[in-house]
C-alpha positions as CSV (number, residue, x, y, z in Angstrom):
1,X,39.7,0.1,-9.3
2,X,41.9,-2.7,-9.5
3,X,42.1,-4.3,-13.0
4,X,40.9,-7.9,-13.5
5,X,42.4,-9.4,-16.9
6,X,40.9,-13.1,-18.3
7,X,42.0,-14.9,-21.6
8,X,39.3,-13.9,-23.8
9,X,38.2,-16.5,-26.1
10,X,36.4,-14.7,-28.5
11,X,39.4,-12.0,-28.8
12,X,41.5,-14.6,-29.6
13,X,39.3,-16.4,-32.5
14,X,39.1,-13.4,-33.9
15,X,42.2,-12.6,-34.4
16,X,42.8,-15.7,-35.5
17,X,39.6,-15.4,-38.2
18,X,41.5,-12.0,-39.3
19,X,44.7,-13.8,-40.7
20,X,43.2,-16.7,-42.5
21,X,43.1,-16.3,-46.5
22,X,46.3,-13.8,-46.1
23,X,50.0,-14.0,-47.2
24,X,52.4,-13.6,-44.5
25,X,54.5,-11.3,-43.1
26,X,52.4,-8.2,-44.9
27,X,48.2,-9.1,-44.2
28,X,46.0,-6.0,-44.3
29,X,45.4,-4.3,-40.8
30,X,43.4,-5.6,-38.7
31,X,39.8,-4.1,-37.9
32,X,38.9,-4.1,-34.4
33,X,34.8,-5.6,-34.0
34,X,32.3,-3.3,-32.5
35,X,32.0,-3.1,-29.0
36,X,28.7,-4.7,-29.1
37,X,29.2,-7.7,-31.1
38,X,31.7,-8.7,-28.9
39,X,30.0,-8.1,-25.5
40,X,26.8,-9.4,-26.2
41,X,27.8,-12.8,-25.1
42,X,30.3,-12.4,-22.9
43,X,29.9,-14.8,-19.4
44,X,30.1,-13.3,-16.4
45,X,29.2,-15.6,-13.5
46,X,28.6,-13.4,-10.0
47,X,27.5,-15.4,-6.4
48,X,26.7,-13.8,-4.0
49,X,29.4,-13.4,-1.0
50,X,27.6,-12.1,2.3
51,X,24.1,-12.2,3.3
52,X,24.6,-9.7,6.4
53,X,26.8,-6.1,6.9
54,X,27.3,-4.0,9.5
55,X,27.8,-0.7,8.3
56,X,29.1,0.5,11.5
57,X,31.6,-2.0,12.1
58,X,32.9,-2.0,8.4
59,X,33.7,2.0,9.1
60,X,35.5,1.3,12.9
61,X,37.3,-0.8,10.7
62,X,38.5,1.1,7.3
63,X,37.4,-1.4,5.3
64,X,34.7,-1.8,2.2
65,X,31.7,-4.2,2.3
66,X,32.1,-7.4,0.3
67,X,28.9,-8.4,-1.3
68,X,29.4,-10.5,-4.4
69,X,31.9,-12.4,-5.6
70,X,33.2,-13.1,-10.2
71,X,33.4,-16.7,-10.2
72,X,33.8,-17.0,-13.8
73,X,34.6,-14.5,-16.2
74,X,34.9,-15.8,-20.3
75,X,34.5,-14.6,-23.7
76,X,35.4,-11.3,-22.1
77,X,37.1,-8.6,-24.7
78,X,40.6,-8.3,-24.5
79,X,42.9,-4.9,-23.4
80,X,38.9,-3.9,-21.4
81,X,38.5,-3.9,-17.6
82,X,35.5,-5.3,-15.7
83,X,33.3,-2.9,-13.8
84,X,30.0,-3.8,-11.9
85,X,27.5,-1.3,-10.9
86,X,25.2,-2.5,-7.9
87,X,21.7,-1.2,-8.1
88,X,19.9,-0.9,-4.5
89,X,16.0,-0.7,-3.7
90,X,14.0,-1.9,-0.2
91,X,11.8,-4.1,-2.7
92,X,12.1,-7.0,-4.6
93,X,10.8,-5.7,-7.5
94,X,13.0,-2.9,-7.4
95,X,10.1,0.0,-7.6
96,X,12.3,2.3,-6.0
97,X,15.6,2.1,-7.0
98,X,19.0,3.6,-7.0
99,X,22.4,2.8,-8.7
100,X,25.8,2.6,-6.8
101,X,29.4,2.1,-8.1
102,X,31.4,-0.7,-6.6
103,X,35.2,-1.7,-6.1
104,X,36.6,-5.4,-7.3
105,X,39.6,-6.6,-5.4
106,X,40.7,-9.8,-6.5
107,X,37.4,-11.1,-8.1
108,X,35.7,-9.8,-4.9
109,X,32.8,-6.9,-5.5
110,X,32.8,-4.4,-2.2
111,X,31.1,-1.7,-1.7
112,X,32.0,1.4,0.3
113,X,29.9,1.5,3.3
114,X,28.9,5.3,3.4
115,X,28.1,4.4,-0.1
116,X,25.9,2.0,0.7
117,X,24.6,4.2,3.4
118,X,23.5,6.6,1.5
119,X,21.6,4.1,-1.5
120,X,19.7,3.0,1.6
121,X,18.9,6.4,3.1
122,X,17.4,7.3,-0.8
123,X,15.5,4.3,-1.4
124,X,14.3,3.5,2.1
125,X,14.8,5.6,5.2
126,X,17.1,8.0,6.8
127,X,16.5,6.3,10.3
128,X,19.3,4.0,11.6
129,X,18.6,0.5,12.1
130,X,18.8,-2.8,10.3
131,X,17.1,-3.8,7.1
132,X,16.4,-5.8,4.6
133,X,17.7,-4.4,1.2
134,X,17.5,-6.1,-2.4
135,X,20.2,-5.8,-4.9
136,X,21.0,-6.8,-8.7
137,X,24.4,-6.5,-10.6
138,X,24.7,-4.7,-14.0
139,X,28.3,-5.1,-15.4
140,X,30.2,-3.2,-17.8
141,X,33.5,-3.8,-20.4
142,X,35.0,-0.6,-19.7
143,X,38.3,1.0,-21.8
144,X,39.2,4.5,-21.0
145,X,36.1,6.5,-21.5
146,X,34.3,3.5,-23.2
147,X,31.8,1.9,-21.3
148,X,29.3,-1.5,-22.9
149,X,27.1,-3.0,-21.3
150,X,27.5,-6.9,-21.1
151,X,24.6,-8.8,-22.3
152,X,22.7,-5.9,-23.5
153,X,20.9,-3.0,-21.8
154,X,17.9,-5.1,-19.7
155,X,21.1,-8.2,-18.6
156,X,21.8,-8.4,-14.7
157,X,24.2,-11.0,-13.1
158,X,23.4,-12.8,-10.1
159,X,19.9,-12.8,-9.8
160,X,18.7,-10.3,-7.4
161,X,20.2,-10.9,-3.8
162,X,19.1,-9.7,-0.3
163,X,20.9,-8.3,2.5
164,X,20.6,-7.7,5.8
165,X,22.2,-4.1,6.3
166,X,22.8,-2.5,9.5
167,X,23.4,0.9,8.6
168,X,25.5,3.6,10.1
169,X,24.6,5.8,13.2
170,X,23.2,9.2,12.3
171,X,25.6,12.5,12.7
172,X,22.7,13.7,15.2
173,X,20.4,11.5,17.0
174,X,16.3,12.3,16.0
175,X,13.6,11.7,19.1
176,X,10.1,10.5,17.7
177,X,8.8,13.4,19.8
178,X,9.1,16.9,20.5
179,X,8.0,19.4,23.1
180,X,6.8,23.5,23.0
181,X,7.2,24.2,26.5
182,X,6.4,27.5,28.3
183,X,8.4,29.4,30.5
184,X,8.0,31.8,33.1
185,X,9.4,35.3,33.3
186,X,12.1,34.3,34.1
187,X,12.7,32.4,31.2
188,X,12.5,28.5,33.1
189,X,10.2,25.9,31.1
190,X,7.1,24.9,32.7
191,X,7.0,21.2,31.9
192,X,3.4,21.0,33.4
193,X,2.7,23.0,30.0
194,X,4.4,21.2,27.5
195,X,2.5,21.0,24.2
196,X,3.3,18.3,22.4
197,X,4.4,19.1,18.6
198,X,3.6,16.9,15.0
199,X,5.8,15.8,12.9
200,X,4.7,17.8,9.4
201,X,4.4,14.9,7.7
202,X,2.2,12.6,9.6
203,X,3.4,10.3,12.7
204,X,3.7,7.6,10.1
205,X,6.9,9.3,8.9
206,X,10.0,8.6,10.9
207,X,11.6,12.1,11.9
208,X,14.7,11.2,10.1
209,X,13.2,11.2,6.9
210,X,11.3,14.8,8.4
211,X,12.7,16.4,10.8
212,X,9.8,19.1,10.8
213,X,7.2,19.3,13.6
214,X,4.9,21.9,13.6
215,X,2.3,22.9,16.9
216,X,-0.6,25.4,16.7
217,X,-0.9,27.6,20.1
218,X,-3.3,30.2,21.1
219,X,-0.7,33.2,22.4
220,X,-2.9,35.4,24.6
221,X,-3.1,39.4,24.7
222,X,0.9,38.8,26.6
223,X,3.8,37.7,24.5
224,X,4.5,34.0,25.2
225,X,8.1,32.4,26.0
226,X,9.0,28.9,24.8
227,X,11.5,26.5,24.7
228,X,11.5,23.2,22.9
229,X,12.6,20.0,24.7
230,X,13.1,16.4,23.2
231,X,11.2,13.5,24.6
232,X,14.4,12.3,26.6
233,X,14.7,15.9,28.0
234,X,11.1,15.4,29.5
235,X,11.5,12.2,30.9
236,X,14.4,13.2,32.1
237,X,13.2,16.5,33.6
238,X,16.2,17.9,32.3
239,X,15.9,21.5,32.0
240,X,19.5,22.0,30.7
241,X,18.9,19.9,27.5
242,X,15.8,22.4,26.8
243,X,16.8,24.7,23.5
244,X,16.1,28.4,23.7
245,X,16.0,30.6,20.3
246,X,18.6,32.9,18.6
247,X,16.4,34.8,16.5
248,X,16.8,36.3,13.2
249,X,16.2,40.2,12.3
250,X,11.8,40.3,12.9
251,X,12.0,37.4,15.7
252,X,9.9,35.3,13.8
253,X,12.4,32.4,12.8
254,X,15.9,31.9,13.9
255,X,18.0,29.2,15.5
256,X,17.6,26.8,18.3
257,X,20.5,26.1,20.8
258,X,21.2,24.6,23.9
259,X,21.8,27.7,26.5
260,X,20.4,30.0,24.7
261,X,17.4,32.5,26.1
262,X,13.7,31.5,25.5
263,X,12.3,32.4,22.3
264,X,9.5,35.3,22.7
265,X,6.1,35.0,20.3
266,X,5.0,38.3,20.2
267,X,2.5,37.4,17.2
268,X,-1.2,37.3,19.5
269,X,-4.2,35.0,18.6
270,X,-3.8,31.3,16.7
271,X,-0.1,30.7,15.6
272,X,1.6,27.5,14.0
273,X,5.1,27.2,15.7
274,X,7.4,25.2,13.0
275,X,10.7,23.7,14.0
276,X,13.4,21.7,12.4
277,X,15.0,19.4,14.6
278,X,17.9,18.4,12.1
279,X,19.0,22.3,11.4
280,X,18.2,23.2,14.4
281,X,15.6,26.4,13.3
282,X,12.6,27.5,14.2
283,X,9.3,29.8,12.4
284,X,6.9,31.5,13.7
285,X,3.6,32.4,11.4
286,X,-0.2,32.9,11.7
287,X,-2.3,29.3,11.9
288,X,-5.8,29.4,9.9
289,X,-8.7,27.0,10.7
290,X,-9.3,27.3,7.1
291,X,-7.7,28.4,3.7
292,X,-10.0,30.6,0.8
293,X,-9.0,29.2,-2.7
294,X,-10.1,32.4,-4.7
295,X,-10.4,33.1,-8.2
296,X,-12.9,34.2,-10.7
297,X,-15.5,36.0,-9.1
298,X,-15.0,34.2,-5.9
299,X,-12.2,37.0,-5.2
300,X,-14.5,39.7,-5.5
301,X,-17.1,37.5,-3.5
302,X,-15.0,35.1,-0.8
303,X,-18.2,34.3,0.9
304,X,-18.7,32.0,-1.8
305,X,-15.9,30.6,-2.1
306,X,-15.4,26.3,-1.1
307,X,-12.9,26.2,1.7
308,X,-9.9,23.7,2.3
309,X,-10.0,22.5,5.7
310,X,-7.5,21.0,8.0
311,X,-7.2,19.1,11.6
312,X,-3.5,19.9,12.1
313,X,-3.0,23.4,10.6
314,X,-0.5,22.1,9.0
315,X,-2.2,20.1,5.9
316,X,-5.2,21.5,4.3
317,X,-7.5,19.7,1.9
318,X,-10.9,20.1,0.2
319,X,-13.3,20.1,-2.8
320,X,-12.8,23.6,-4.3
321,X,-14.0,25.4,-7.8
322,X,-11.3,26.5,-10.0
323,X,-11.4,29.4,-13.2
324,X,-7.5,28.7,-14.1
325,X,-5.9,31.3,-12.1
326,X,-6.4,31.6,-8.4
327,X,-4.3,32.7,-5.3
328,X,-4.8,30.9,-1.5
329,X,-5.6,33.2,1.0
330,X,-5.4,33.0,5.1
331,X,-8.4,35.0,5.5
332,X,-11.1,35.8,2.7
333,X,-10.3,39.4,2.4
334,X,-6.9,39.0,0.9
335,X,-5.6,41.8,3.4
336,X,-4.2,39.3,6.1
337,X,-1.1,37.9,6.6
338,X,-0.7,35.1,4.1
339,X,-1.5,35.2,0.5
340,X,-0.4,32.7,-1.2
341,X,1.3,32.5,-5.4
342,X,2.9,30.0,-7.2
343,X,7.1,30.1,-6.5
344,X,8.4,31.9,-8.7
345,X,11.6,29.4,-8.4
346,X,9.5,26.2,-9.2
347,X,7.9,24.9,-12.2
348,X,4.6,23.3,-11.8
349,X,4.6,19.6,-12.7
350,X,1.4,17.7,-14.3
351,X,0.6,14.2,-14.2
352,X,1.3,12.0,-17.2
353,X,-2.6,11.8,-17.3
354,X,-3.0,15.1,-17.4
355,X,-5.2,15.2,-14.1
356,X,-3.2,16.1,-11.4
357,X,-0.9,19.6,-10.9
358,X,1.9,20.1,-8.3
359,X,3.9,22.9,-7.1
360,X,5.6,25.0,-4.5
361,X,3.7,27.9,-3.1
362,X,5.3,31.3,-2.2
363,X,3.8,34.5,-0.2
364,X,5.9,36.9,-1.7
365,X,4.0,40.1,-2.8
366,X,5.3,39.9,-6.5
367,X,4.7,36.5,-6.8
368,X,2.2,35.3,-10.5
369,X,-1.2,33.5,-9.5
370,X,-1.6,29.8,-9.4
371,X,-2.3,28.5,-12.6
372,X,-4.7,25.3,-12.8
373,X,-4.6,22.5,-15.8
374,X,-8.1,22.4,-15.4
375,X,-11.3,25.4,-15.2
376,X,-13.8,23.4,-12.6
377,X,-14.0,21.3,-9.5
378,X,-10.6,20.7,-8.2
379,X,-9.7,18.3,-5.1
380,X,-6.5,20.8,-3.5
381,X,-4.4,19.8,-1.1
382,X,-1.9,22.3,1.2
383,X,0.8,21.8,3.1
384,X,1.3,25.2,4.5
385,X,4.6,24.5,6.3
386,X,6.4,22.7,3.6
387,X,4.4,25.3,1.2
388,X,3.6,22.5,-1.4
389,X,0.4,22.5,-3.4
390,X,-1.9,19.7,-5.6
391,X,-4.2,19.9,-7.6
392,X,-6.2,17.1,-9.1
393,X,-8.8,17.7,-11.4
394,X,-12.6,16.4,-10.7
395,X,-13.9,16.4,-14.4
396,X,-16.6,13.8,-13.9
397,X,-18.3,12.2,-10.4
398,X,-20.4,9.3,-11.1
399,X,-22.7,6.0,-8.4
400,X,-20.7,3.1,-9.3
401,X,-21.2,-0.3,-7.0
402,X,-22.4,-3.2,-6.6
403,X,-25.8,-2.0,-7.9
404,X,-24.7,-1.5,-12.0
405,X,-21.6,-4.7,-11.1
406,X,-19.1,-2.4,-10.5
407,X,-18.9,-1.0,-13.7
408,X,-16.8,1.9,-14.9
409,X,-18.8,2.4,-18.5
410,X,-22.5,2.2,-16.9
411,X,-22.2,4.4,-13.5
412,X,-24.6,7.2,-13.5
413,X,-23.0,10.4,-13.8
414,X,-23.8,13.0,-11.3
415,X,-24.9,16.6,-12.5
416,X,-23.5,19.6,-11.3
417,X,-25.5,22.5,-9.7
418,X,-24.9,26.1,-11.1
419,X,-21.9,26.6,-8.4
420,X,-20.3,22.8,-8.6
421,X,-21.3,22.6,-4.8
422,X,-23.9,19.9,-4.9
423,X,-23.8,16.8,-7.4
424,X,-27.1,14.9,-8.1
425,X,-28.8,12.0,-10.3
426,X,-31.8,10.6,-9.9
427,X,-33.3,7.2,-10.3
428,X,-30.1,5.7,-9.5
429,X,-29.7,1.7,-8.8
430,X,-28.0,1.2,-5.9
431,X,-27.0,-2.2,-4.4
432,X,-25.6,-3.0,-1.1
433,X,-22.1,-1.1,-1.4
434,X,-21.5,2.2,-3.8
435,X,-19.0,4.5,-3.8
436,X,-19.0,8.1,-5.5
437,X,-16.3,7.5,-8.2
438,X,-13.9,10.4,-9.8
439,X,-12.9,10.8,-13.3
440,X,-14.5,7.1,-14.7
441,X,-11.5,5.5,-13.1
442,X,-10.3,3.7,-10.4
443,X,-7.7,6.1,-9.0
444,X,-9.5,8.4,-7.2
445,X,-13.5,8.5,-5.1
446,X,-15.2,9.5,-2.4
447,X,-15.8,7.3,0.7
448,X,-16.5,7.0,4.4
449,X,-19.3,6.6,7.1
450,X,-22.8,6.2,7.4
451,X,-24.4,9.0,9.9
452,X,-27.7,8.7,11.7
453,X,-30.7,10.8,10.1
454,X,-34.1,11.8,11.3
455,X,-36.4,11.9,7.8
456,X,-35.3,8.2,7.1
457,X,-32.7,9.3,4.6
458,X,-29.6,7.3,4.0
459,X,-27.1,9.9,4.5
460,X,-23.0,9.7,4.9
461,X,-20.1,11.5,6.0
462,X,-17.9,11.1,2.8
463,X,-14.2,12.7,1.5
464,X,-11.8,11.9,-0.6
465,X,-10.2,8.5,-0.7
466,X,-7.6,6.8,-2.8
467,X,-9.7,3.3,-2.4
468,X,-11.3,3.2,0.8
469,X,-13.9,1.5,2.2
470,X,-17.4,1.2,0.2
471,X,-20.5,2.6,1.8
472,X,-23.2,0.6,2.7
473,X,-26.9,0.6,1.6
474,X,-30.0,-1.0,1.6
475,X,-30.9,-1.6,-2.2
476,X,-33.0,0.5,-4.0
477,X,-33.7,3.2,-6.6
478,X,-32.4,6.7,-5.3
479,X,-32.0,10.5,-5.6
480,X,-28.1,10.9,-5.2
481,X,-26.9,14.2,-3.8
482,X,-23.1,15.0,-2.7
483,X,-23.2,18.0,-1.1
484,X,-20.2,19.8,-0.7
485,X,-21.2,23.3,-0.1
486,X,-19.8,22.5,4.1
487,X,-17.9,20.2,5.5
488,X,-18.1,17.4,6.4
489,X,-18.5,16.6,3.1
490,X,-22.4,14.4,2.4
491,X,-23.7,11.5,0.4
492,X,-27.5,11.4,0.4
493,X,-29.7,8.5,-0.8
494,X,-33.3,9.9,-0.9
């Protein structure tokens, strides 16, 4: 960093304010302020110097990214050097956040460009483009390994300033979408076969940020060969761009490469075929229709177990009954393929309220049982390829809507049957919108659609929202039942 020096007017006064009242030549030694005093009020005027950066063009070019600019600099403490740290988030209010050293060179403040990358790659997205960042300046007095903040902890220079960032192009290019084609026996992909994969995360993710796409494929009594091919490829018809498998000791991961033979899925029945297009691997492992929570007597007894269901094999969600320690099972006898522990690696975290648990899940055979915060209903959520787990506890349900004004403190509260699988209430108000709320607060309910019925019930298709629509009623006084004993999940107004 290249030092900036300014008079310092403060310094100076007080060296001055040291001497007075003293015989010369011999005063007493001087006493150096603390830090603090001094830089409380030290001015430091920043403007902003660029409203636009290309990232790529500032790396063709070698140089660093000039964003702000010290126009005035006074009462700063003598024999310190000025240092500016430039914190970057994709908001204005800055609710995601990150904190990036920067460079001055002759008053200017520059960033370095990968730098800069990489702050927007944390608090934004890994996907290349151009985007609108915020910024705000915290500067420091700095002094070999001293380091004070000017103006106090919470004091930012500038205001907060927005760019327009086009950031760097990615080491490998990411497609959107991704193919598992079959080949013939003699190894050739049959595009008229292609299956197309998701990403992992949702299609509302950009592949950048996960590169994991995951298909599930019925393999027949024959072992299946596959390729995978990117969109491009596809449209192209190009065959050569198709990436065959290098696979590890058991053949059910390994690499992907360009060249290579076609991979071979010799597991038969419903599989979930997992591949990373950033590392280039691939896994190969049962797929499940449904997940068994177990625990308490529901492991000697599965068949009574509440299920989490899914719609991409990949996520898995449901309403499920809890006695502290349980274990995830692929299939209710425990004697399958997949039984799922808590990681041994990974320590569970809790919510700050106390309601909500999350973790990473392991199938290893000495791995410890799950442990839950809370002994009851649960709302559990599964993502089997990324083998993360949540758990948020359901410790009340209650009618709150329009028919008791939407009121937290006066919503009838639901009773439990013996096995937590249907809630009920009776004599319940019910206006012309209700929801079924969780926990007597506003994070979490249930919510969804009203289905036709033949008896002249109100009934609806309802699961778990974080807000959601309201369902809609005709007003009354009503039996309320939520059934959750199958799924789809039901509301009843009777």
């Amino acid at each position: 960093m290249k030092k900036i020096k300014f008079i310092s007017a403060i310094a100076l006064t007080m060296v001055l304010a040291s001497c007075e009242n003293f015989d010369l030549p011999n005063p007493p030694g001087q006493t150096n302020p603390e830090p603090g005093a001094v830089f409380e009020n030290s001015g430091l005027v920043l403007a902003q110097e660029a409203t636009t950066a290309n990232l790529v063009e500032a790396n063709e070019q070698n140089v660093f990214v000039n964003v702000a600019k010290v126009t005035e600099l006074v009462n700063f403490p003598a024999d310190y050097d000025l240092s500016v740290d430039m914190e970057v988030s994709g908001d204005e209010n800055f609710g995601d956040v990150t904190t990036i050293a920067t460079v001055i060179t002759d008053n200017m403040v520059t960033v370095n460009p990968d730098v800069l990358n990489g702050a927007i790659q944390e608090v934004m997205t890994k996907k290349p483009g151009t985007y609108d960042i915020y910024a705000r300046y915290a500067a420091y007095a700095q002094r070999n390994n001293t380091r004070v903040r000017l103006g106090g902890l919470d004091a930012y220079y500038g205001g907060t300033m927005k760019y327009n960032i086009t950031t760097l192009n990615p080491a490998k290019v990411i497609e959107d979408a991704y193919y598992l084609v079959p080949c013939d026996a003699s190894g050739k992909p049959e595009l008229g076969k292609k299956v197309l994969m998701n990403n992992t995360s949702g299609s509302s993710v950009s592949p950048y940020d996960n590169p994991e796409f995951a298909i599930k494929i019925d393999v027949p009594d024959t072992d299946l060969s596959w390729k995978l091919m990117s969109q491009s490829a596809v449209t192209a018809g190009d065959l050569n761009q198709a990436y065959g498998c290098i696979a590890a000791e058991g053949g059910l991961s390994g690499k992907l490469s360009q060249g290579a033979e076609a991979g071979v899925i010799s597991l038969h029945g419903p599989v979930l075929v997992t591949v990373n297009v950033e590392v280039d691997s691939y896994s190969i492992n049962y797929a499940f229709e449904t997940l068994w929570p177990l625990s308490g007597a529901t492991e000697s007894k599965p068949s009574n177990a509440m299920l989490l269901y899914t719609t991409d094999f990949i996520s898995y969600s449901g309403v499920t009954h809890i006695n502290r320690q349980w274990i995830i099972c692929g299939q209710p006898d425990k004697k399958g393929p997949v039984v799922f522990k808590q990681d041994p690696e990974n320590t569970p975290e809790v919510s700050e309220d106390g309601f909500t648990q999350t973790g990473l899940l392991s199938d290893a055979s000495d791995a410890k049982k799950l442990l839950s915060p809370f002994n009851g209903l649960n709302w559990v959520e599964v993502n089997l390829v990324q083998k993360t787990y949540s758990v948020t506890a359901l410790r009340t349900l209650s009618v709150i809507g329009s028919g008791n004004d939407w009121t937290l403190e006066t919503a009838t509260e639901l009773k439990p049957s013996k096995d937590f699988k249907t809630w009920t209430a009776e004599n319940v108000v019910v206006g012309d919108e209700f929801k079924i709320n969780a926990n007597g607060a506003w994070t979490i309910g249930f919510s969804g659609t009203q289905i036709p019925d033949a008896t002249g019930k109100q009934v609806y298709q309802v699961n778990k929202q974080d807000g959601g629509a309201n369902l809609q009623a005709k007003p009354g006084t009503y039996k309320v039942t939520v059934d959750f004993s199958k799924f789809p999940y039901t509301v009843t107004l009777e």
